[in-house]
C-alpha positions in Angstrom: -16.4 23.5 16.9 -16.7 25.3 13.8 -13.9 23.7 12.0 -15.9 20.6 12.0 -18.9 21.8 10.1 -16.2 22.8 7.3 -14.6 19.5 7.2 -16.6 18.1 4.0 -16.5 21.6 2.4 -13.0 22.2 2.2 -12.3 20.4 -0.6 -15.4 21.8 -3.2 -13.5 25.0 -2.1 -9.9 24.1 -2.2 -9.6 23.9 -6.1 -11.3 27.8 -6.9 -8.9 29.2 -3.5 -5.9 27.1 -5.2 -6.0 28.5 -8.3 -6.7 32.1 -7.5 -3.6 31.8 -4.9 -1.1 30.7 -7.8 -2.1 33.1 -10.2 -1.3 36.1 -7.5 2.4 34.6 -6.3 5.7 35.8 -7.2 7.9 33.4 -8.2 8.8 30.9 -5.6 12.4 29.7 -6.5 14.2 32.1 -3.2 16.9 29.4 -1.8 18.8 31.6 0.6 17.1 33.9 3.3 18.8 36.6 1.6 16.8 36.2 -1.2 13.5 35.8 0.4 13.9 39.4 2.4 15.1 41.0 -1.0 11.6 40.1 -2.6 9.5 41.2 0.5 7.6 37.6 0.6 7.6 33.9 1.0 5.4 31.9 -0.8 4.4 28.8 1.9 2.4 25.7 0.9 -0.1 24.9 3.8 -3.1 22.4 4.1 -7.1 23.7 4.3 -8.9 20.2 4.5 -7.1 19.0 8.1 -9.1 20.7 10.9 -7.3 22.0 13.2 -3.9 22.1 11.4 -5.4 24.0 8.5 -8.6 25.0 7.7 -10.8 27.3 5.1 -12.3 30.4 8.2 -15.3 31.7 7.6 -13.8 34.0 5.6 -12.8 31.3 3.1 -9.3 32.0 4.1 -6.8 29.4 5.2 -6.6 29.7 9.1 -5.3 26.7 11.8 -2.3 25.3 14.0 0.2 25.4 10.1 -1.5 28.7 9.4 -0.1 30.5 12.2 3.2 28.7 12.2 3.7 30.1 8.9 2.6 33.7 9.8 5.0 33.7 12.6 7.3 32.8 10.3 6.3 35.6 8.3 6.6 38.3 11.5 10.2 36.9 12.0 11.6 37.5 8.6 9.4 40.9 8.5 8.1 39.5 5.1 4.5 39.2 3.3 3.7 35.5 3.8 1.3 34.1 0.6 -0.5 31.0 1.7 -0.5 28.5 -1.2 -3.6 26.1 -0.5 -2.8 22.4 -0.9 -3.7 18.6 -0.5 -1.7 16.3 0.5 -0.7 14.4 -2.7 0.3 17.6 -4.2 2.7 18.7 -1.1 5.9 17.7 -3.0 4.8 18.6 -6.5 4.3 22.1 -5.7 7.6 22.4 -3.8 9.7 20.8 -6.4 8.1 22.5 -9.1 9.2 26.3 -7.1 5.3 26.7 -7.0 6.1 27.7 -3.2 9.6 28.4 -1.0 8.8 26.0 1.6 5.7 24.0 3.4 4.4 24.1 6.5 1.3 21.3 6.0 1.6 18.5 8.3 4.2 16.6 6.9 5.1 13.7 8.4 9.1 13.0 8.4 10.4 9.7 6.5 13.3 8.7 5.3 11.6 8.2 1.6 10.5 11.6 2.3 13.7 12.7 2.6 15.3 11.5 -1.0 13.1 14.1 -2.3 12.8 17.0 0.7 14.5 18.5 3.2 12.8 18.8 6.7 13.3 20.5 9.4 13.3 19.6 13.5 9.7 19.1 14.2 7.2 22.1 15.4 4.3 19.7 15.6 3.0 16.3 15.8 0.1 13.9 14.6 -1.7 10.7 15.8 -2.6 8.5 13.3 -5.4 6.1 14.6 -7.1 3.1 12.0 -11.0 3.7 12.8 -13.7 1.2 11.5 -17.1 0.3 12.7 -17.6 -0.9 17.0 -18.7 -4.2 15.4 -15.3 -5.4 13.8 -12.7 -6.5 16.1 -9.2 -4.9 14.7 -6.8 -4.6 17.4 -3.5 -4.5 15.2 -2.1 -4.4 11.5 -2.9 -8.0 11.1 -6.2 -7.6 11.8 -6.5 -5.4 8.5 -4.7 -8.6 6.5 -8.0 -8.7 3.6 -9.7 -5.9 4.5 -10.4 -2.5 2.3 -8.8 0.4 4.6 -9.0 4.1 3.3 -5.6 6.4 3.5 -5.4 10.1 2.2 -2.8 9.6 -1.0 0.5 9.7 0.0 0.2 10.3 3.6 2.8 8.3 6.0 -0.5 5.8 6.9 -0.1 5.0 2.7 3.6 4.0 2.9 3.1 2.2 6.5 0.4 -0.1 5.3 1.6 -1.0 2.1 5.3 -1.5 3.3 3.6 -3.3 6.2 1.2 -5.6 5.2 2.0 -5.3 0.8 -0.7 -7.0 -1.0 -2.3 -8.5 2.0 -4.4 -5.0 2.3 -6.7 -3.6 -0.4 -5.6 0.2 0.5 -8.3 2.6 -1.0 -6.5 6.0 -1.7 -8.3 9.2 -1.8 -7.4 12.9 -2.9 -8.0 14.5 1.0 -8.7 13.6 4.6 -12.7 14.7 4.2 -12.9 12.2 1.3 -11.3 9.6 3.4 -13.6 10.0 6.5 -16.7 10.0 4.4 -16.0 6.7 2.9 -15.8 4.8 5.9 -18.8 6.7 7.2 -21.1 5.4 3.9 -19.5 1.6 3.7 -17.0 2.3 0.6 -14.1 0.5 3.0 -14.0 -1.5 6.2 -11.4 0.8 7.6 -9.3 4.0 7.1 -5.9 5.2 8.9 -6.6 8.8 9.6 -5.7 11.5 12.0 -6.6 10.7 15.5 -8.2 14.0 16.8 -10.2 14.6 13.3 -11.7 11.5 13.2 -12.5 11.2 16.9 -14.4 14.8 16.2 -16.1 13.8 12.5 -17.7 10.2 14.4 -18.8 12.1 17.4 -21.1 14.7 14.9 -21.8 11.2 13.3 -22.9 8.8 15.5 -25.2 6.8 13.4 -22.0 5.0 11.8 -20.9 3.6 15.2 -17.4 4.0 14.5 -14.7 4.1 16.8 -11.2 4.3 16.9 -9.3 1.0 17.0 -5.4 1.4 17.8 -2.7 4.0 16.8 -0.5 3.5 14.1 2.0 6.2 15.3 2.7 9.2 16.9 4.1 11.5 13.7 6.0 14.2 14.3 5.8 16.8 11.7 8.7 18.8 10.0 8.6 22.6 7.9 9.9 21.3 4.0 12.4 22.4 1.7 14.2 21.7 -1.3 17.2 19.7 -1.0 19.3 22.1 -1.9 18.2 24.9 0.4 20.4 24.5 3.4 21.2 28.2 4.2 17.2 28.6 4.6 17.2 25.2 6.3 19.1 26.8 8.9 17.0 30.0 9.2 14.2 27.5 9.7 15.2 25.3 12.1 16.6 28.3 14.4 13.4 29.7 14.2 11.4 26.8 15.4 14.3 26.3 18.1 13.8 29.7 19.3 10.1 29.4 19.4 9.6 26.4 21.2 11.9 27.8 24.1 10.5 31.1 24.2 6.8 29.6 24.9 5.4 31.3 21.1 4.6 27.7 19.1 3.1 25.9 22.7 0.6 28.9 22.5 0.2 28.5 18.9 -0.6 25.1 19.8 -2.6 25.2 22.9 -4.8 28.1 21.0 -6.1 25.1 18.7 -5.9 21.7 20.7 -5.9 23.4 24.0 -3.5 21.4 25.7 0.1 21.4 25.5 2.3 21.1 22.9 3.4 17.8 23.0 7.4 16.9 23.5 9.1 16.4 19.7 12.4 15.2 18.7 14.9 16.8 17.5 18.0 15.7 15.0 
């Protein structure tokens, strides 16, 4: 797939696309739906470095499974949607700062999450699988007890393993997923917690690291953010996703980039 060549690319791209995107937005502080239709646009935060969720095309334009969420958002307000690059350390900044009205970037819902953020009901999901080389024998969180294991920054496999296992695991951090992958792949740690489907496809093109995956952490499921205090978009929001799921329009969004079903989510 295509996606995959631009793995490693995204992020020497991400930073110019990021900072052209800012300097073009209206100000993102809308709360209330009202507001949002009254300015003509919504200002979303998505991710470009997490094939197939959200990619750079090869247009250089953000594209993916979030991508299209967040048009269709777009279509159902009859509003200009503004896609606000991002990584995922900078997901909450940007929010809380009113760089953007909402995200839609593969956010994994916790309940430390949610002293900061609102989420929605979930419109997608992610595995998160620990990879490391076919010749180490890791079969559960024990087994990384003293070993180096790489985590994009402030992901949900970050708070896991260091609520998990504390000072028992050296956790490596790095700035995006691409970073993470490659440093397994050239010996900088023994193991990384990563999305399933992206690192089964990254080891597959890169066979010569005889990597593999070694158990799943969890099955994450994924929830549109807000600001706290936005509950009359909130609402907006998770009616939308309701209506969506039930009319068939998100399982297609879905099956488009992982060409299977969308998987059953929760809801709350």
């Amino acid at each position: 797939m295509k996606w995959l060549t631009r793995t490693l690319t995204a992020p020497l791209l991400l930073g110019l696309v990021l900072l052209a995107g800012i300097a073009m937005l209206a100000p993102a502080k809308a709360q209330t739906i009202d507001e949002i239709l009254s300015r003509g646009t919504i200002n979303i935060g998505v991710l470009v470095d997490l094939p197939p969720y959200g990619i750079l095309n090869d247009k250089q334009e953000p594209d993916g499974y979030d991508i299209d969420v967040a048009k269709l958002m777009g279509t159902y307000l009859g509003v200009k949607v503004n896609l606000v690059p991002l990584t995922s350390p900078n997901r909450i900044p940007f929010l809380l700062t009113n760089k953007v009205d909402l995200i839609v970037a593969t956010f994994g819902i916790t309940p430390e999450r949610a002293k900061q953020v609102m989420f929605s009901i979930p419109y997608s999901a992610i595995e998160n699988v620990v990879f490391a080389g076919k010749d180490k024998k890791i079969t559960s969180m024990d087994d990384l007890k003293g070993l180096r294991v790489g985590v994009p920054r402030g992901t949900v496999q970050d708070v896991i393993l260091a609520k998990t296992l504390g000072s028992a695991v050296k956790i490596a951090r790095f700035d995006d997923d691409p970073s993470t992958y490659q440093a397994l792949l050239t010996g900088q740690v023994d193991a990384i917690a990563e999305t399933g489907l992206t690192g089964d496809n990254f080891y597959a093109s890169h066979p010569e690291g005889n990597i593999e995956r070694k158990f799943t952490l969890l099955q994450q499921p994924n929830g549109i953010t807000m600001r706290k205090d936005q509950f009359n978009l909130h609402q907006w929001v998770n009616t939308f996703i309701y209506f969506t799921k039930n009319n068939g329009e998100l399982n297609a969004l879905w099956e488009k980039w992982f060409h299977k079903p969308l998987p059953n989510l929760p809801v709350f």
